[in-house]
C-alpha positions in Angstrom: 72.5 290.4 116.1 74.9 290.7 118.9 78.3 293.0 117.9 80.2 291.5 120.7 82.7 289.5 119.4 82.4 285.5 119.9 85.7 285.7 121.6 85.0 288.4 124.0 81.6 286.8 124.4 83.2 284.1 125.6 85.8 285.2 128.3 82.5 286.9 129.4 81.1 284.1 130.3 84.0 282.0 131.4 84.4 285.0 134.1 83.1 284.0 137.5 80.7 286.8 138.7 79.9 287.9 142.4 77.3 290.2 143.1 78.1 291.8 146.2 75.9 294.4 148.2 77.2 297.3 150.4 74.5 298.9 152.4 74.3 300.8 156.2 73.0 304.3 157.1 74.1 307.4 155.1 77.8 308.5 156.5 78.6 305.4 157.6 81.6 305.1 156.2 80.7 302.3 152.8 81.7 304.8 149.7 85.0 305.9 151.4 86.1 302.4 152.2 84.8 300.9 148.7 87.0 304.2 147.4 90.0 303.2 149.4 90.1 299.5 148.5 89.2 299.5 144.6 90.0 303.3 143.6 93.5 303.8 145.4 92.3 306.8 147.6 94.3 307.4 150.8 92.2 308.2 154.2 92.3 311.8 154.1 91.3 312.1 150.4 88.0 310.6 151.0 86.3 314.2 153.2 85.6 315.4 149.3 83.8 311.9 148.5 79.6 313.3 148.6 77.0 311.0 150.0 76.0 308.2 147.9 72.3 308.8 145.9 70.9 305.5 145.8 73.3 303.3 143.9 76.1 303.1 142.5 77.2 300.1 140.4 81.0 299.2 140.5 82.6 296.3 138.4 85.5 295.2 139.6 88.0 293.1 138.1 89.1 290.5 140.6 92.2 287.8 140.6 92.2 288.0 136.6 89.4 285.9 136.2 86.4 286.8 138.8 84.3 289.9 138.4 82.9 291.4 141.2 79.2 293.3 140.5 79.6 295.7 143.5 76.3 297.9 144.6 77.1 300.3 146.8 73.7 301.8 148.3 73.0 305.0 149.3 71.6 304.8 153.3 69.2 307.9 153.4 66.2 306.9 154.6 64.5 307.3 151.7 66.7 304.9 149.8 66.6 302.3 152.2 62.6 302.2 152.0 62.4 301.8 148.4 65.1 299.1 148.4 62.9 297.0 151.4 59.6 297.9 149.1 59.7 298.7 145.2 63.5 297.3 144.5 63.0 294.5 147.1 63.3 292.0 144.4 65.8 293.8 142.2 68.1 294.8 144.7 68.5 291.1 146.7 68.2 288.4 144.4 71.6 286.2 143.4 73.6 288.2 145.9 76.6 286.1 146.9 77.7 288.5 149.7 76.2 291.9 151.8 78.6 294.0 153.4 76.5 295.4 156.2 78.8 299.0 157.7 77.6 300.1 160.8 78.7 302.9 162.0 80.5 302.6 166.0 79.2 306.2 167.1 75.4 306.1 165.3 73.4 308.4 167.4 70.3 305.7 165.9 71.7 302.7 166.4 67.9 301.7 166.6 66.9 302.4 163.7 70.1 301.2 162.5 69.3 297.8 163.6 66.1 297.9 162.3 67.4 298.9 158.9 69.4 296.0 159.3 67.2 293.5 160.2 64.7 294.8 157.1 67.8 293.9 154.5 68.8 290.4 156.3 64.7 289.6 155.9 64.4 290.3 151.9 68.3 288.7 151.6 67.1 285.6 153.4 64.0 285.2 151.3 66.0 286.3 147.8 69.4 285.1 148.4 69.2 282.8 151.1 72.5 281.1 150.3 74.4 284.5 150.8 77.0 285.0 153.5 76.5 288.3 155.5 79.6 290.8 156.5 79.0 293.3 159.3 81.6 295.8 159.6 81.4 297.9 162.9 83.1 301.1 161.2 85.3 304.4 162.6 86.4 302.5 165.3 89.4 304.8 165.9 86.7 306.9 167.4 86.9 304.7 170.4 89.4 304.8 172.7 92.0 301.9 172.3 91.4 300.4 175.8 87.6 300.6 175.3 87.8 299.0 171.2 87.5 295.2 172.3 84.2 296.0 174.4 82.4 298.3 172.5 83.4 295.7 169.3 81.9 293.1 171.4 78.5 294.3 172.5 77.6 295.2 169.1 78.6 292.0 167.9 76.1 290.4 170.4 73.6 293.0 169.3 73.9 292.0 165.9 73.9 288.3 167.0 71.2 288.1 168.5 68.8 290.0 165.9 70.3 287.6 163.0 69.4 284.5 165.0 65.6 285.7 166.0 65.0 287.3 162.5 66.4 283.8 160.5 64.3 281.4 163.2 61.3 283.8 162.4 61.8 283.2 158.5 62.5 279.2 159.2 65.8 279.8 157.7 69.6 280.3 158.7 72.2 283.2 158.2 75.9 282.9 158.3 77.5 285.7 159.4 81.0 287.2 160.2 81.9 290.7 162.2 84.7 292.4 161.7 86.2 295.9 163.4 87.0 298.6 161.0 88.5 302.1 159.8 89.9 303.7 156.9 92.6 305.4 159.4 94.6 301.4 159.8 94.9 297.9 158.9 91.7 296.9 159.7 90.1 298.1 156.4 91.9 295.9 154.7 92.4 292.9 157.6 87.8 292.8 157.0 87.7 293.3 153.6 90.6 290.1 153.1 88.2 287.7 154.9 85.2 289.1 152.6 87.3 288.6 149.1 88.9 285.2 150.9 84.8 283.9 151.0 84.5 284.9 147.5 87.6 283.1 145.7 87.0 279.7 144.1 90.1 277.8 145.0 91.5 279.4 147.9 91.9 275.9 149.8 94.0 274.5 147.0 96.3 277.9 147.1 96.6 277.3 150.9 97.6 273.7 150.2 100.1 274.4 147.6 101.1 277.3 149.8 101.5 275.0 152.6 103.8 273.0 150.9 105.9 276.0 149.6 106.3 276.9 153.2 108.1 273.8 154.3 110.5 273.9 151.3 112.1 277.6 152.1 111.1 277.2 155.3 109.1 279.9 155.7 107.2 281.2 158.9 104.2 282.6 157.1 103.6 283.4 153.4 100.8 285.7 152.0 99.0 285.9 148.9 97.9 289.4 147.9 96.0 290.6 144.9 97.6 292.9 142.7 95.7 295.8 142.2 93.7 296.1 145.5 96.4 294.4 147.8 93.8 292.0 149.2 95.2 289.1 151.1 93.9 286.2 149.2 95.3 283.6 150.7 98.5 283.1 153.7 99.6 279.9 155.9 101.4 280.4 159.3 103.9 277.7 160.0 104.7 279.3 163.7 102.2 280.7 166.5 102.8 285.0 166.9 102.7 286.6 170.0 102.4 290.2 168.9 98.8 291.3 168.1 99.9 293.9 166.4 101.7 292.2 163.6 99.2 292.4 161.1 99.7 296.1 161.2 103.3 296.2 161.2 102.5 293.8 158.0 100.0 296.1 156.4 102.6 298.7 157.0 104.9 297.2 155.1 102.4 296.6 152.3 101.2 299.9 151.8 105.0 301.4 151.3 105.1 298.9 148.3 101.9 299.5 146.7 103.0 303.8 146.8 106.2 302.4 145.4 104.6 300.4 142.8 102.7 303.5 142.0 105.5 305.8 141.7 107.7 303.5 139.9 105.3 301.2 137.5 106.0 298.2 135.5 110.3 298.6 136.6 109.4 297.8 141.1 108.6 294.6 141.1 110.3 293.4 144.3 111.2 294.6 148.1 112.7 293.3 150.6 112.6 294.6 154.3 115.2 292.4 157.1 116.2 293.0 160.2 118.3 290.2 163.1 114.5 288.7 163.6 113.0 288.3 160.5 113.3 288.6 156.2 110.2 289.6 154.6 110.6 289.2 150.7 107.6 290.8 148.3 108.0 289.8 144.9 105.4 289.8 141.9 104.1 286.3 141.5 101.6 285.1 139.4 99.7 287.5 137.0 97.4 288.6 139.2 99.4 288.4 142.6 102.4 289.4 144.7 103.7 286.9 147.0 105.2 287.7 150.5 107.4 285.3 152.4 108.4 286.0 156.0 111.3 283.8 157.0 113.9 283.3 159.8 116.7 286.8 159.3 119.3 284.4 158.4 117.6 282.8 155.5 119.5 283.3 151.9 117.2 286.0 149.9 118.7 285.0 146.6 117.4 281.4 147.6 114.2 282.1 148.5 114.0 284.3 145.2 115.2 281.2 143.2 112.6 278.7 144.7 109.4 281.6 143.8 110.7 282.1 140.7 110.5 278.0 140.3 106.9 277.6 142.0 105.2 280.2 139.8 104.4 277.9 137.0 102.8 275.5 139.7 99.9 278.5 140.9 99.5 280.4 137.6 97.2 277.2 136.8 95.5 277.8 139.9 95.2 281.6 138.9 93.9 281.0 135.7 90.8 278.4 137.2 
């Protein structure tokens, strides 16, 4: 007989589970990223993080209520046989998502792509309903002016061998690229849109968001996760102009999560203002923070009062 307690047994079960594969070439970059994301490690912490030996299981707690069964596999050669071979099965069956890292300045990009193309075949014939993420890594490597090219031909590369190895297998592969390093915002701009795929009811947050929006009048709000900072959701009411926003954003993110850190349970709130703009962070729902950027001249004590009154309205949605 089972000692797990009935209750436990089922919160278990009413947890929504996402298995979630992280593979690429040895060095690519997939244990430092997966470190800085779920384990709170800062970029130049991860040079004492060894080299993956063939995989390592994480289970992360996600949003309260969704678990995320996250294999992070070990690219040696070796490895990457046995998982196309003997763990073939094992390894790619019910995977909901694959997080493919290439790495920008491979010296075998060929075999790379070939390693590639082995784990979209056995994904395609296991988990065919799966959504694949490739992440072109250590793109501060590349000069800034050169970023958008280099990002592009890959993505073309990678293109083109999903389409001929999906219309070989009679099937189809949905697929999303995404530029990234552990030195900016771009970690944590791909691995939003990878946690955005996985959450349940993110269009009925957007919705509710939405209407949020137009009542404080509000020129973008964001949804973040609390414990990984994930954006899990955001609506823009207004069309930006500077493309490097989202960094000035992340920016701004970051100095809350150290100050979380430093300060615990008692920092629940920030507020950074200038002439333009008012962006207000507060703690939301039990597993969120919400962030609302609004006109400079908007009351902060209002838009405090009207989050404080629409909490009750997404901690249903949180608890789905």
């Amino acid at each position: 007989m089972s000692n797990i307690p009935a209750t436990m047994q089922r919160r278990d079960n009413a947890m929504s589970k996402r298995k979630v594969l992280l593979m690429g070439k040895s060095g690519a970059g997939k244990t430092s990223m997966r470190s800085i994301i779920f384990a709170n490690y800062i970029a130049r912490d991860c040079d004492r993080l060894g080299p993956t030996l063939e995989i390592e299981h994480a289970h992360v707690r996600f949003l309260g209520n969704m678990a995320l069964h996250l294999w992070d596999c070990g690219g040696q050669e070796t490895f990457m046989e046995n998982y196309m071979t003997s763990q073939r099965d094992q390894i790619f069956k019910n995977v909901q998502v694959l997080i493919y890292v290439f790495d920008v300045e491979s010296r075998e990009i060929d075999k790379d792509y070939r390693n590639y193309q082995g784990c979209l075949e056995a994904l395609l014939q296991n988990s065919p309903a799966a959504t694949v993420f490739c992440l072109i890594h250590k793109m501060d490597l590349v000069s800034e002016e050169n970023r958008n090219k280099v990002f592009q031909e890959k993505v073309e590369d990678i293109q083109r061998i999903t389409n001929s190895t999906a219309e070989r297998l009679h099937s189809s592969a949905t697929i999303e690229c995404h530029p990234s390093s552990i030195w900016d915002e771009t970690l944590y701009k791909a691995w939003s849109a990878i946690v955005y795929h996985l959450v349940p009811n993110v269009t009925a947050m957007e919705q509710k968001l939405n209407q949020f929006a137009d009542i404080i009048e509000a020129d973008e709000i964001l949804l973040f996760e609390k414990a990984t900072f994930l954006v899990v959701a955001q609506v823009s009411k207004k069309e930006f102009t500077d493309h490097h926003r989202f960094e000035k954003v992340s920016n701004i993110i970051k100095q809350f999560k150290l100050s979380c850190s430093r300060m615990g349970a008692q920092f629940d709130s920030i507020l950074v203002r200038n002439s333009e703009f008012s962006a207000f962070i507060d703690s939301f729902t039990n597993n969120t923070y919400i962030m609302s950027i609004c006109d400079g001249n908007i009351s902060t004590a209002a838009v405090s009062m009207n989050i404080k009154s629409a909490r009750k309205h997404f901690e249903k949605l949180d608890a789905r």
